[in-house]
C-alpha positions as a Markdown table, in Angstrom:
| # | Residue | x | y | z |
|---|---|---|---|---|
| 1 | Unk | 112.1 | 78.5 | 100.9 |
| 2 | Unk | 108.8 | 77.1 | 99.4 |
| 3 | Unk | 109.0 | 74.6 | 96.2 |
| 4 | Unk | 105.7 | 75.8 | 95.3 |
| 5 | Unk | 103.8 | 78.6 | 94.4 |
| 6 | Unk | 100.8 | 79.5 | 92.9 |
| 7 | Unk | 100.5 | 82.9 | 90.4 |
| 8 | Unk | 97.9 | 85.4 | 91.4 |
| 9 | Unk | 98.4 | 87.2 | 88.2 |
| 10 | Unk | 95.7 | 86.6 | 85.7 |
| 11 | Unk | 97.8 | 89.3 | 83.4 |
| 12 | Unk | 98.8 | 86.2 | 80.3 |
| 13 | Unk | 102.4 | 88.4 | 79.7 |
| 14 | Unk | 103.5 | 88.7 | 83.4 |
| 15 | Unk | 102.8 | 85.0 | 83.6 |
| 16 | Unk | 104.6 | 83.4 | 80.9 |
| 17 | Unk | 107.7 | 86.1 | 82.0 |
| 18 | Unk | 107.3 | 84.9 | 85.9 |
| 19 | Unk | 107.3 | 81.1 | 84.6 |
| 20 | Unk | 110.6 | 82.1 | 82.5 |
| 21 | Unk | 112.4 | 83.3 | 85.7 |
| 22 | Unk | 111.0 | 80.6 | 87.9 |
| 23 | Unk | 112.0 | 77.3 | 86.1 |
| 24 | Unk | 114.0 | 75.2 | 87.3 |
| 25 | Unk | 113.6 | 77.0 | 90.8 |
| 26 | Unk | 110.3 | 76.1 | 92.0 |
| 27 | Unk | 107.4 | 74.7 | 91.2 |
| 28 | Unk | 105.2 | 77.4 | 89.7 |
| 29 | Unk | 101.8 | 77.0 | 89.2 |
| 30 | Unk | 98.8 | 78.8 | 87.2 |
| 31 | Unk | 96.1 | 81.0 | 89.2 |
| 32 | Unk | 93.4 | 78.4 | 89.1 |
| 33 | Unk | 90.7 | 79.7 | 87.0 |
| 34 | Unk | 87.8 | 79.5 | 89.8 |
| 35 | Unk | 89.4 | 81.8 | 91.4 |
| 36 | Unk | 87.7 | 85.5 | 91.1 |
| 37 | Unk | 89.6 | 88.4 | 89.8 |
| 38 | Unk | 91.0 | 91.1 | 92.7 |
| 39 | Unk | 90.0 | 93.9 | 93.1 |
| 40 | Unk | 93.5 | 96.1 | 93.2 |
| 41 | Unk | 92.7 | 99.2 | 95.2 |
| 42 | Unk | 95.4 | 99.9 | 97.0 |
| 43 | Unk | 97.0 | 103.3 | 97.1 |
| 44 | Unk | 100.4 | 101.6 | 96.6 |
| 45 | Unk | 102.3 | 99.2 | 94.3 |
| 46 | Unk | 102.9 | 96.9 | 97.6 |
| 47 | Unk | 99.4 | 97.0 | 99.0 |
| 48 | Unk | 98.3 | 95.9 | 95.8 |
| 49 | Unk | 100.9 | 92.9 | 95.5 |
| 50 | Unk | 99.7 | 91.8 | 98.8 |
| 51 | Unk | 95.9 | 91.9 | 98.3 |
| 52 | Unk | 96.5 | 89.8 | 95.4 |
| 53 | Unk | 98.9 | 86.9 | 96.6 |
| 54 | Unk | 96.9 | 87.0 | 99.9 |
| 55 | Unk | 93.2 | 86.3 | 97.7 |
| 56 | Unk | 94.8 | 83.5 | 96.5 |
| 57 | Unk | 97.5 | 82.1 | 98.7 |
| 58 | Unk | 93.6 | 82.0 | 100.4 |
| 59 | Unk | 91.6 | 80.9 | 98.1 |
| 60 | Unk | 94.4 | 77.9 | 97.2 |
| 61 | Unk | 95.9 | 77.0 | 100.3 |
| 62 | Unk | 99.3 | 77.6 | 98.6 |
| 63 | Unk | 102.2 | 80.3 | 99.2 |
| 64 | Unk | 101.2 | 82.5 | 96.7 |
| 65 | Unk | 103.2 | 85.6 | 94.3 |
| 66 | Unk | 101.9 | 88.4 | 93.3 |
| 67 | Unk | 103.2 | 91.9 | 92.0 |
| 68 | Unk | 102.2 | 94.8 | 90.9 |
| 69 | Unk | 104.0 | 97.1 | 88.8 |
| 70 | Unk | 103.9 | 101.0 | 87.9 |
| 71 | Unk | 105.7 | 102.9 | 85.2 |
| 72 | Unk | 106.6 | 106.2 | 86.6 |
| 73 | Unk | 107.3 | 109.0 | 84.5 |
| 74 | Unk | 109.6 | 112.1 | 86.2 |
| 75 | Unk | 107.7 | 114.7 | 83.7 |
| 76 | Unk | 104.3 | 113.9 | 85.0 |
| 77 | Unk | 104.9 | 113.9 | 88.9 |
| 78 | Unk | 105.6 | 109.7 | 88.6 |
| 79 | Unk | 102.2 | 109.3 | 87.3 |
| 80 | Unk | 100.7 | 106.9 | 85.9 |
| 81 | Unk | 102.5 | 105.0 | 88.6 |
| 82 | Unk | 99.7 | 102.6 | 90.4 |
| 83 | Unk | 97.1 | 103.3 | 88.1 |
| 84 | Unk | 99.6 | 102.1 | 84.9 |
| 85 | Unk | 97.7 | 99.2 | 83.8 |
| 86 | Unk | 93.9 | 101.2 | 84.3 |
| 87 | Unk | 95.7 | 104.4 | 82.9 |
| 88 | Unk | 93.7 | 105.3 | 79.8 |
| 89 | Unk | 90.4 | 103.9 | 82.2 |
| 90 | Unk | 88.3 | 100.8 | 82.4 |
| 91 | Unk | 88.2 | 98.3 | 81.4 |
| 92 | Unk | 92.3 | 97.9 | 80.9 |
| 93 | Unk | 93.9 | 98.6 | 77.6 |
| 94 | Unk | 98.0 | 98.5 | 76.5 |
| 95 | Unk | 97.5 | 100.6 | 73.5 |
| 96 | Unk | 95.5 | 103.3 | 75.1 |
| 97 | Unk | 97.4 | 103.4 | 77.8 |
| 98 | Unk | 100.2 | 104.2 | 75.8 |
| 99 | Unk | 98.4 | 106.5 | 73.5 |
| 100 | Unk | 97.5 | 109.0 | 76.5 |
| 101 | Unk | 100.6 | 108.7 | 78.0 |
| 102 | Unk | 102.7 | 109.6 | 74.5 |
| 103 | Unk | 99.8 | 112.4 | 73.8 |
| 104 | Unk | 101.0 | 113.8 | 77.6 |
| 105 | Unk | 104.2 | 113.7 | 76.8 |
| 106 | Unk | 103.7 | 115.7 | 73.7 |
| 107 | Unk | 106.6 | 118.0 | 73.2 |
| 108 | Unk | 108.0 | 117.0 | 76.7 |
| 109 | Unk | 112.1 | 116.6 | 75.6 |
| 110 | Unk | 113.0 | 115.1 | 79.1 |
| 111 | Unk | 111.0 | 111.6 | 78.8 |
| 112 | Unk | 113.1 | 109.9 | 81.7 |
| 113 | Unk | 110.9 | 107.0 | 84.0 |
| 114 | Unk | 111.2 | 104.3 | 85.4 |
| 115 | Unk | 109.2 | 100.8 | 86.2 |
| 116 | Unk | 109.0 | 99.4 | 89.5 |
| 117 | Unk | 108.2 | 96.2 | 90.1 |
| 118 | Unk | 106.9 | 95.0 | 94.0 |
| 119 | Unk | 106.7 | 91.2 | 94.4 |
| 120 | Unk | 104.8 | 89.8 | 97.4 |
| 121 | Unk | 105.2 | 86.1 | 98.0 |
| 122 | Unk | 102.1 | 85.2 | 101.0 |
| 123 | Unk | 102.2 | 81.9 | 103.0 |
| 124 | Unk | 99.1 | 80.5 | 103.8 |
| 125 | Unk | 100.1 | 80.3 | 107.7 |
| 126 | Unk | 100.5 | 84.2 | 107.2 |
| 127 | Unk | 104.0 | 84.9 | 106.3 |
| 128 | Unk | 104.9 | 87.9 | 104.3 |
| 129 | Unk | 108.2 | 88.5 | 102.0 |
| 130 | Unk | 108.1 | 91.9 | 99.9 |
| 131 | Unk | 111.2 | 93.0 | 97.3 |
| 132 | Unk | 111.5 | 95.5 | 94.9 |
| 133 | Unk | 112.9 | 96.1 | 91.5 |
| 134 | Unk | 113.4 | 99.2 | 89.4 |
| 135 | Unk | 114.6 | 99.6 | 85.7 |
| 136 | Unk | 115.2 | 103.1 | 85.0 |
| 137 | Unk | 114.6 | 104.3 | 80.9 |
| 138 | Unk | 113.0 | 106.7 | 78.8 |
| 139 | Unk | 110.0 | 107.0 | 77.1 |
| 140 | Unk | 110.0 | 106.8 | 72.8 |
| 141 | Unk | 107.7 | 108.7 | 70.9 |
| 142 | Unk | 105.9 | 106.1 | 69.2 |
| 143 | Unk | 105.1 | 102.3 | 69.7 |
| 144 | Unk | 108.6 | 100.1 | 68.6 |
| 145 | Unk | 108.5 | 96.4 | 68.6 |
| 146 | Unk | 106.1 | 93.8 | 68.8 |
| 147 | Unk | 106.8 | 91.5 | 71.3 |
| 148 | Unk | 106.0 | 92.3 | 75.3 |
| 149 | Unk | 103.0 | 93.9 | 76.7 |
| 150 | Unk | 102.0 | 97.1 | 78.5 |
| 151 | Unk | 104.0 | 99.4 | 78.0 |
| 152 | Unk | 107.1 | 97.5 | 76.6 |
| 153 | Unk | 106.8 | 99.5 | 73.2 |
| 154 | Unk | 107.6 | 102.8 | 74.2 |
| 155 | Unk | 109.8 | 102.0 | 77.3 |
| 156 | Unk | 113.6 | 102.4 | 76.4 |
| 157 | Unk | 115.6 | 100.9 | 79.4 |
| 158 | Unk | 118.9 | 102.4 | 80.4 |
| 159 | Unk | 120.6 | 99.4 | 80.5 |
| 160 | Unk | 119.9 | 98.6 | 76.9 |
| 161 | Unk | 120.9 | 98.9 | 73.5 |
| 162 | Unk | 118.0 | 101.5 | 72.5 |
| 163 | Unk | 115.8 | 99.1 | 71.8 |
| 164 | Unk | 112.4 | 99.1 | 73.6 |
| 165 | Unk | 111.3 | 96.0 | 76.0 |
| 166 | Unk | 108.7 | 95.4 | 73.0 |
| 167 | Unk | 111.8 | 95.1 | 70.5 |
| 168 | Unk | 114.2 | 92.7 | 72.9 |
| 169 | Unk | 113.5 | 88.9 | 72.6 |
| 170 | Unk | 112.4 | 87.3 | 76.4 |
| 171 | Unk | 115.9 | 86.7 | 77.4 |
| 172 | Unk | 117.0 | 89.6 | 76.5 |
| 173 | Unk | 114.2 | 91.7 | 78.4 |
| 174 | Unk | 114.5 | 89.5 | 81.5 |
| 175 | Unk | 118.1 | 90.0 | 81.8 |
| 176 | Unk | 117.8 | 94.1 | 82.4 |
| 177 | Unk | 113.8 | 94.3 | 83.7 |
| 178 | Unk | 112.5 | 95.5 | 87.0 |
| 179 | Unk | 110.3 | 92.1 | 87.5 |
| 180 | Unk | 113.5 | 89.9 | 87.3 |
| 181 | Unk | 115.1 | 92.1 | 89.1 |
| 182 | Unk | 112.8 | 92.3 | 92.0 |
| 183 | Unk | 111.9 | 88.5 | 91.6 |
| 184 | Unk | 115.7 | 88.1 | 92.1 |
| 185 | Unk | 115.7 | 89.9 | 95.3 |
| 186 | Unk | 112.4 | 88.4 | 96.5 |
| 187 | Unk | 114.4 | 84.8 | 96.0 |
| 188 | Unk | 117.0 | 86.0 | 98.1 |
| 189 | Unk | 115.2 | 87.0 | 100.5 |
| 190 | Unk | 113.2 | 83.3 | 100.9 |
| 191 | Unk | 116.4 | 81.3 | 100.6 |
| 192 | Unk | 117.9 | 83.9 | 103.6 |
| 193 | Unk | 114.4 | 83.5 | 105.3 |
């Protein structure tokens, strides 16, 4: 498995929980800031993971990680799903994202969803590793919590306390969330590899 990686997220909150999960395992390193946002228009969580980590696994030289990550919701059809972080339009916004999606939701008693998480770790001598991970939940009716980003304060996980990701300390949300989760997998995979 590589001892290095580079981050192709830009996204401050995925980063700091990525460097969580990752110490002591490998050497993680920032996106470098030279290196130009990507453009994410993939029709699908994993084609989106990929453009990223391959833009900068690119652009560095270095295996990079990437992932995107969609919050589908059963009572609109899985939407937002790929277009969760650009959900309430451009440019991207957490609190209007999550305004829209608790004004669509008005009145809706079944709020069950999910996040899914796709991690894509690209070698610059063109290997590709994809996992997955998934934390089921509900959505609240109102913003709990201030910690997280996203939609952490109106995402209730299943395999919580009722308390929103936004209410949960770090450890707490990286024990039970679908980016450790498929981070975990995605490790597996590379030490199997």
């Amino acid at each position: 498995m590589t001892r290095r990686l580079v981050c192709a997220s830009a996204n401050p909150g995925k980063v700091a929980e990525l460097a969580a999960l990752l110490e002591g395992i490998v050497v993680f390193e920032p996106r470098p800031l030279d290196v130009p946002d990507v453009v994410e228009d993939a029709p699908t969580l994993e084609g989106n993971a990929e453009l990223k980590a391959r833009a900068i696994a690119d652009a560095t030289g270095i295996a990079a990680l990437a992932d995107d990550t969609g919050l589908e919701v059963d009572a609109l059809n899985g939407a937002p799903g790929v277009r969760s972080a650009r959900f309430a339009g451009e440019p991207s916004d957490d609190a209007a994202n999550r305004r829209l999606l608790l004004e669509r939701l008005e009145g809706v008693e079944h709020r069950s969803a999910r996040f899914r998480t796709v991690m894509c770790v690209v070698d610059p001598a063109g290997g590709v590793a994809f996992a997955e991970g998934v934390c089921e939940g509900t959505i609240g009716t109102r913003d709990r919590g201030e910690r997280g980003f996203g939609y952490d304060a109106i995402f209730i996980p299943a395999d919580g306390d009722g308390r929103t990701f936004a209410e949960m300390n770090a450890a707490e949300k990286n024990a039970i969330s679908h980016r450790s989760r498929a981070l975990q997998a995605l490790l597996q995979r590379l030490k199997a590899g």
